[in-house]
C-alpha positions in Angstrom: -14.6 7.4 -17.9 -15.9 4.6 -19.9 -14.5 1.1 -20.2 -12.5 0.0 -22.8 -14.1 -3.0 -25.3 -13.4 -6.3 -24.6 -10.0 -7.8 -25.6 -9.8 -11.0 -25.4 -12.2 -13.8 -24.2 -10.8 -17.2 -22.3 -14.1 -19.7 -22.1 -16.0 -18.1 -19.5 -13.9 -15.2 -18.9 -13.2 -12.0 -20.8 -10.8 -9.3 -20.4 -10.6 -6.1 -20.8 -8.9 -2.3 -19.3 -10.3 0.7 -17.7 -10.1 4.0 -18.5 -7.6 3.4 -21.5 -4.7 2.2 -19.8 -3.2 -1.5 -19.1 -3.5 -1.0 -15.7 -4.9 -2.6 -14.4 -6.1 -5.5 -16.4 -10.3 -6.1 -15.6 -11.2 -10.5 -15.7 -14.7 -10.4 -15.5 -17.3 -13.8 -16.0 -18.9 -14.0 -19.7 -21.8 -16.4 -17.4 -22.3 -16.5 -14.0 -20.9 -19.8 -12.1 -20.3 -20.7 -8.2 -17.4 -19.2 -6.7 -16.1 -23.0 -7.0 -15.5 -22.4 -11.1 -13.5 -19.2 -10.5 -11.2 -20.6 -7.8 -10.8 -23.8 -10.1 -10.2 -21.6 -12.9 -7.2 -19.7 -11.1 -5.7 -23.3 -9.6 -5.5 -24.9 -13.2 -4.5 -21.2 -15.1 -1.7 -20.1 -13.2 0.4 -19.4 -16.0 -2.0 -17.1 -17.9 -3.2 -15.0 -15.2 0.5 -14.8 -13.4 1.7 -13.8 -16.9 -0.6 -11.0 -17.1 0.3 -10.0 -13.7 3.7 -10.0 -14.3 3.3 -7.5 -17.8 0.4 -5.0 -16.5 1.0 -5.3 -12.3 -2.6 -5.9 -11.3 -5.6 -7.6 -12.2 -8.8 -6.7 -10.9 -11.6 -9.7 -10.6 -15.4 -7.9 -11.1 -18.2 -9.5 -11.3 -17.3 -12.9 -9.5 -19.8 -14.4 -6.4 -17.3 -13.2 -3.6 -19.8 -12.6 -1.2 -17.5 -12.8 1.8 -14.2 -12.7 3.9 -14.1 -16.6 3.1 -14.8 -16.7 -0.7 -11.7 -14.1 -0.8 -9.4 -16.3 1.6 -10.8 -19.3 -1.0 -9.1 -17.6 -3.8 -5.9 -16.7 -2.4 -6.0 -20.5 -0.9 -6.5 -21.2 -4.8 -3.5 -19.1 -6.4 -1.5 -22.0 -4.5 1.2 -19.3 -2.8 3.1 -21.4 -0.4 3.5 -18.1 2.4 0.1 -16.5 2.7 0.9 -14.1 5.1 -0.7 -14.4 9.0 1.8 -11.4 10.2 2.0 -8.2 9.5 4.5 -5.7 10.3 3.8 -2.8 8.9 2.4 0.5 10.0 -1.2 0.8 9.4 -4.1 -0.9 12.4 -5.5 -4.0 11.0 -7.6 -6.1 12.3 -7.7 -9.9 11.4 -10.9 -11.1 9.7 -10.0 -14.6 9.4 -6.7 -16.8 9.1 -5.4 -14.8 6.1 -7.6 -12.5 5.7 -7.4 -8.8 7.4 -8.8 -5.5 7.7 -7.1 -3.1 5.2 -7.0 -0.5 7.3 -8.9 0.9 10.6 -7.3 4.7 10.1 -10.3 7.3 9.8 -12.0 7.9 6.8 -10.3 11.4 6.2 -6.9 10.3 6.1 -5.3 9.7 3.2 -2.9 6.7 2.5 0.1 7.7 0.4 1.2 5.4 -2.6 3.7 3.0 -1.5 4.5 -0.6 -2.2 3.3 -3.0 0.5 6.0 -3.0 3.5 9.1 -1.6 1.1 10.8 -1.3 4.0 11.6 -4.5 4.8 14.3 -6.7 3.4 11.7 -9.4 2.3 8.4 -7.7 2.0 5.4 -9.2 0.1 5.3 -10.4 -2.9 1.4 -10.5 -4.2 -1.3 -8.5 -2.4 -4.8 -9.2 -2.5 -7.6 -6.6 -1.8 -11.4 -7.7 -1.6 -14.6 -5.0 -1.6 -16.5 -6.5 0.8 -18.2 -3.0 0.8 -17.5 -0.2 -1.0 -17.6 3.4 0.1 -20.7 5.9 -1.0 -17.6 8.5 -2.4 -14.4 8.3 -2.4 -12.5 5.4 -0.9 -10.6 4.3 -4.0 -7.6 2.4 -3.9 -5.3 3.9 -6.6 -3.0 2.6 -8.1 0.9 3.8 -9.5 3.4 1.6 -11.8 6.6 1.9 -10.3 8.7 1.1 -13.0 7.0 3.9 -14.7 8.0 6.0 -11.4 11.4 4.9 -11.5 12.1 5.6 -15.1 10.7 9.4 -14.6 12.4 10.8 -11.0 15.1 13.4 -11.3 18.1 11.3 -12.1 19.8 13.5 -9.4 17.4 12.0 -6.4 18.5 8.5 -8.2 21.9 9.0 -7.9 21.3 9.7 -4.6 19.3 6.9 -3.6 21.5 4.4 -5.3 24.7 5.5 -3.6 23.1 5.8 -0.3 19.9 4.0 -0.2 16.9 4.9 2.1 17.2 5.7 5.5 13.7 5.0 7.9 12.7 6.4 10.8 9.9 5.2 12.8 8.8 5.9 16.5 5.6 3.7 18.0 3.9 4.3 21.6 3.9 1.5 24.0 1.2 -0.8 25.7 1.1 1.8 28.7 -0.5 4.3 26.0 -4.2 3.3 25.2 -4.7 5.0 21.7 -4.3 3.2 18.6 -3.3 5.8 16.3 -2.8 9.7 16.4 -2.0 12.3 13.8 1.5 11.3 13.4 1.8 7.7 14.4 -0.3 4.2 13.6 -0.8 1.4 15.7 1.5 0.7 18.8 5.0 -1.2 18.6 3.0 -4.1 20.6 0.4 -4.3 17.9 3.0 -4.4 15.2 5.5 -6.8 16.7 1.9 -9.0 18.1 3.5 -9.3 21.4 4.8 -7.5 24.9 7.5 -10.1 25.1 11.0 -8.0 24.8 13.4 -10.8 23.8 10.7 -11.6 21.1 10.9 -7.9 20.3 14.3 -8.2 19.9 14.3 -11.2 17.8 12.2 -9.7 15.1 14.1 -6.8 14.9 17.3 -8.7 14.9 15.3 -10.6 11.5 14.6 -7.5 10.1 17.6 -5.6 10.5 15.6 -2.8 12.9 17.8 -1.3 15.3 15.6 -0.3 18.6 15.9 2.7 20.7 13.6 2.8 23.8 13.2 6.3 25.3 10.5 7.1 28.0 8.0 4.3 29.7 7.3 2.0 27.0 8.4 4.0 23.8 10.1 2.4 20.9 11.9 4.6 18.3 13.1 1.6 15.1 15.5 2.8 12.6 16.1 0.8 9.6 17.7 1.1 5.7 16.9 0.2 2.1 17.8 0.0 -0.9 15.2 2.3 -2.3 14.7 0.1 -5.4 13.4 -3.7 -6.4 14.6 -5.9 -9.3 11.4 -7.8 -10.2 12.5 -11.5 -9.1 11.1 -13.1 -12.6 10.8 -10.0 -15.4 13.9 -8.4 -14.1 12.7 -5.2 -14.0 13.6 -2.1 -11.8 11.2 -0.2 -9.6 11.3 2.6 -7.4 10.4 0.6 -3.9 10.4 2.7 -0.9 8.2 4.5 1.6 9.5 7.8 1.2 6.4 9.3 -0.4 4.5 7.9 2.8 6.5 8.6 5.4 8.1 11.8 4.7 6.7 15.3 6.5 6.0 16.8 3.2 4.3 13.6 1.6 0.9 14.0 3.7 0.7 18.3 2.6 2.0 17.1 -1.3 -1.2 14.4 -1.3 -3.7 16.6 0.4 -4.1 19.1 -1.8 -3.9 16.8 -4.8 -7.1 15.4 -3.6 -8.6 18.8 -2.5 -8.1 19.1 -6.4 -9.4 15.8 -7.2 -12.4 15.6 -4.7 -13.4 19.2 -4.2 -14.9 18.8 -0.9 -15.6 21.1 2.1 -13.9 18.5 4.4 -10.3 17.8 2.1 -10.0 21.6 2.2 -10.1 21.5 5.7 -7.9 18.5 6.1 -5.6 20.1 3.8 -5.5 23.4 5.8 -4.9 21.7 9.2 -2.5 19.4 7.9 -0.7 22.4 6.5 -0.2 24.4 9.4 0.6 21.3 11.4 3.5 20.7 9.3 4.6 24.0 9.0 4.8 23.6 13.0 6.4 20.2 12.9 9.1 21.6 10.5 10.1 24.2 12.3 10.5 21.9 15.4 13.1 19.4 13.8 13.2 16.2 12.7 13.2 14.4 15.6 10.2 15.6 16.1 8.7 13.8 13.2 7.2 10.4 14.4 7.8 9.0 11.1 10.9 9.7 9.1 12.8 9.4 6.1 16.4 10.5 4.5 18.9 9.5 2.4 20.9 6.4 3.9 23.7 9.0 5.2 21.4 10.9 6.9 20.9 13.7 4.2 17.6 15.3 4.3 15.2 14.8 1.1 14.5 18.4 0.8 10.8 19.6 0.7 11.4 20.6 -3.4 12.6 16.3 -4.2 9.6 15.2 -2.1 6.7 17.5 -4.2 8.6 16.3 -7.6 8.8 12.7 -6.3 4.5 13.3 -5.4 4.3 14.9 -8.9 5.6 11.7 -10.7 2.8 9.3 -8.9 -0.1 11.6 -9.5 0.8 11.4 -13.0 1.0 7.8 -13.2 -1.9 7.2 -10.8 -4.8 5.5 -12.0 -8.0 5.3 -9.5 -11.3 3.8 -10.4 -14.3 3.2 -7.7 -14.7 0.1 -5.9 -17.4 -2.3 -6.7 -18.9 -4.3 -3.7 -17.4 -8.0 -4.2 -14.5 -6.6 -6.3 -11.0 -7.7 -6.0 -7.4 -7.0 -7.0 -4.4 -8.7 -7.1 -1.5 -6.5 -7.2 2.4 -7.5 -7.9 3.9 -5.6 -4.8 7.2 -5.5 -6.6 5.8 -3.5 -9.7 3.0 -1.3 -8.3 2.1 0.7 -5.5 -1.1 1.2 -3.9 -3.3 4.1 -1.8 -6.3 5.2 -0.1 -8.5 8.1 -1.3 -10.5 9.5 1.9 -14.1 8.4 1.6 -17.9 8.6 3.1 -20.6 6.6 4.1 -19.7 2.7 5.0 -16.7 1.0 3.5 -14.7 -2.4 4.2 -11.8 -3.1 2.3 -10.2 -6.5 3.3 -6.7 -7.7 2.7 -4.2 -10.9 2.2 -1.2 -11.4 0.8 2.0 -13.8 0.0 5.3 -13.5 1.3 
């Protein structure tokens, strides 16, 4: 879909949308200038560009000379956040590029990567994120995007009422050093990759931080329980979003997103992810929940039936805005107001990370 005309124009930077909607905002260079002007520029404008962020959620930066993992880490140095992040405890393999800078994501290119707000689950998760196209994909391989206090406003008030009287409940269960894989099917990276360490008492001290209670179960085998609110007050606009992973890491999430991209994508190979997954569900179902690697529920243990999670799916795909990555893009994204994803994809494709806590 074609851009939108420009809106406004700030010296040497315009701005305009995509595709119609305000998110996200698009800062693009009117001339071209070293790397040096745009990082100066963000220093010595925080409070137009953070002001933007904070009323449209994201702003994507196209066009700039970001030519590598260290132009990127030089403008997140430049927004001046006092916590750029150096640990990561979330689910998804990453690799670390340089001090602050990681890989998004090392999961193959046919999985898809729910919406969800950056590490909802914790009690303090990030506040900015920062992706950077270092190289963008031949098809596919967007990053959509989902406003989640549009989400919020738009759930069946029943699942609200659930979630506010008894929050989120998570579920996760990792493999150990002794098991060599990274990832499978059902689980990510192993607890030792997460927690960046073998050591058990330091283990146990991050848990203890984050409020995970720890369950070990067979040689090395972790099984971490935790809970959530389910939703974030935005710190400065006061705003409520919907801010939990239970569109990621619930059994029927994966089936729900599948087939949205088989619709979306119409390839040979998401209708044969789609079908697999599908059956592999179906099996996993039938099995229990504590066969699920990865689970969600209410706070009190209630299940969130298979009919909340497809209408919860529903609400994001209609909010979701996804537009192709351009090599040397990036976008900023207010973790507390908008969600992010990955569309499978073809052909080479690096997608690099930061973010502040």
């Amino acid at each position: 879909m074609a851009s939108q005309s420009t809106t406004v124009e700030n010296q040497w930077i315009s701005k305009r949308f995509l595709f119609g909607t305000k998110l996200p905002i698009v800062y693009e260079p009117v001339h071209e200038k070293p790397i040096e002007n745009f990082t100066d520029w963000i220093r010595t404008h925080q409070k137009e560009w953070r002001e933007d962020l904070k009323n449209h959620g994201a702003i994507l930066l196209r066009g700039f000379p970001v030519h590598e993992a260290l132009d990127f880490q030089s403008i997140l140095y430049a927004t001046e956040e006092k916590n750029l992040g150096e640990f990561y405890l979330g689910t998804s393999p990453r690799d670390q590029v340089v001090k602050h800078v990681f890989t998004a994501s090392e999961l193959p290119p046919h999985y898809p990567i729910m919406q969800h707000a950056e590490m909802s689950f914790l009690d303090n998760p990030p506040k900015l994120l920062f992706f950077y196209a270092e190289k963008a994909s031949e098809f596919g391989g967007e990053t959509p995007l989902t406003d989640l206090r549009e989400v919020y406003k738009e759930i069946d008030p029943k699942i609200i009422k659930k979630i506010e009287t008894f929050g989120i409940r998570y579920r996760r269960r990792y493999d150990g050093p002794s098991k060599k894989s990274r990832f499978s099917l059902w689980k990510t990276k192993r607890w030792d990759e997460m927690f960046g360490t073998t050591n058990l008492e330091e283990v146990k001290k991050i848990a203890d931080q984050n409020r995970f209670q720890l369950e070990w179960f067979g040689k090395d085998s972790l099984t971490i329980t935790n809970e959530q609110s389910g939703f974030r007050i935005h710190p400065e606009a006061n705003t409520i979003a919907w801010h939990n992973h239970s569109q990621t890491f619930h059994h029927q999430a994966a089936v729900s997103e599948v087939w949205k991209i088989v619709k979306r994508q119409k390839t040979i190979r998401s209708l044969g992810v789609a079908i697999l997954l599908t059956l592999l569900t179906i099996l996993k179902r039938l099995a229990g929940q504590k066969s699920h690697d990865v689970h969600v529920t209410y706070g009190n243990g209630e299940e969130i039936s298979v009919n909340e999670m497809k209408s919860i799916s529903d609400v994001f795909w209609k909010h979701m805005v996804a537009f192709p990555w351009q090599t040397g893009d990036v976008l900023i994204i207010d973790n507390f107001s908008v969600s992010h994803g990955r569309l499978p994809f073809t052909g080479p494709r690096r997608i690099l990370v930061g973010w502040s806590d």
